[in-house]
C-alpha positions in Angstrom: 83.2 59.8 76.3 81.0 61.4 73.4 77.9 60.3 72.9 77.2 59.9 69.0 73.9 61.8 68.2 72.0 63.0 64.9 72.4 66.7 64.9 74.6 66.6 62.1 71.5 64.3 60.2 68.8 66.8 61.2 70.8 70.1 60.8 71.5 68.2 56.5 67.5 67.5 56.0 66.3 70.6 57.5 62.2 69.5 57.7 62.3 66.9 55.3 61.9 63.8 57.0 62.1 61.5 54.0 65.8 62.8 53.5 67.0 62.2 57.2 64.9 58.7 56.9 67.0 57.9 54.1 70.5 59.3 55.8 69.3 56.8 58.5 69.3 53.9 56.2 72.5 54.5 54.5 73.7 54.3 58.2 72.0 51.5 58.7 73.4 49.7 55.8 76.7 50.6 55.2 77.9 51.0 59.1 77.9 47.4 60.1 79.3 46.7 56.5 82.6 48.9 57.0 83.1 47.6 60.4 82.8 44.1 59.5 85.8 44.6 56.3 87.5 46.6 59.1 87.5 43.4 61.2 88.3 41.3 58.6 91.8 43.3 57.4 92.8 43.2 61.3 92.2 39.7 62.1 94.2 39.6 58.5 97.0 41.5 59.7 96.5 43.7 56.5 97.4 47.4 58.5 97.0 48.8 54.9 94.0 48.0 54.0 92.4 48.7 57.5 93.7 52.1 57.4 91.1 52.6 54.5 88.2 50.8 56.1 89.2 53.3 59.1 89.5 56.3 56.6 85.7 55.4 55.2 84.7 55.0 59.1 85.7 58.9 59.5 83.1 60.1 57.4 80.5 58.1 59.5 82.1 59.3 62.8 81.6 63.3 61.8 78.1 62.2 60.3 77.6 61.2 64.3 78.7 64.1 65.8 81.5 62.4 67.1 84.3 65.1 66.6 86.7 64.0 69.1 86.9 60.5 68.1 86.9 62.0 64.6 90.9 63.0 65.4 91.5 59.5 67.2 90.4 58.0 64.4 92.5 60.0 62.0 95.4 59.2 64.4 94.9 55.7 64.5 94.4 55.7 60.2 98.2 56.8 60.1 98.9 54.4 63.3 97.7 51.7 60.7 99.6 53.1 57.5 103.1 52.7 59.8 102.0 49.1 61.1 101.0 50.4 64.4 98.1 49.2 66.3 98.4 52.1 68.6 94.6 53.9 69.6 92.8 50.5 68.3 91.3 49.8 71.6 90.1 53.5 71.8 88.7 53.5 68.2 86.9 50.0 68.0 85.6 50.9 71.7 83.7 54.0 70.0 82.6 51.9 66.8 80.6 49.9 69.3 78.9 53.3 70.3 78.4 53.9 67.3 76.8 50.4 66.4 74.5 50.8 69.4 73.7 53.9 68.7 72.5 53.2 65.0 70.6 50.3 66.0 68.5 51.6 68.5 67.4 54.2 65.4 
């Protein structure tokens, strides 16, 4: 399984360490906010409105280097959109990589 990782962070701020400190933080914040509404719309049952929380989640997955569970992601966004749970099990396993990850920053 990939490993999320900051290269994507570092390659983005170059030297300037106040810019990849504040990357981090945006990470920080907004990460365990998205997965929490993502939880909420699929104890909810709302497919719809998970497949968006799951479409903002991309953009956090490529910011962590995570490009294969980049296209599981994007797989399991249209899985949503057609009321299909299919790939959740594979997608929420890496948002608790991700979590770890981000938390241990």
């Amino acid at each position: 399984m990939e490993k999320p990782n900051l290269n994507y962070i570092n390659d983005l701020s170059g030297n300037d360490e106040e810019f990849k400190a504040t990357m981090i933080g945006v990470l920080k914040k907004e990460l365990p906010e998205e997965i929490k509404d993502y939880d909420d719309y699929m104890k909810n049952n709302d497919f719809f409105q998970a497949s968006q929380s799951v479409h903002k989640l991309k953009h956090k997955i490529s910011i962590l280097g995570l490009e294969k569970s980049y296209y599981i992601a994007e797989e399991f966004e249209n899985n949503l959109k057609s009321n299909s749970t299919a790939l959740q099990e594979e997608f929420e396993n890496f948002l608790s990589l991700m979590m770890n990850f981000v938390n241990d920053l």
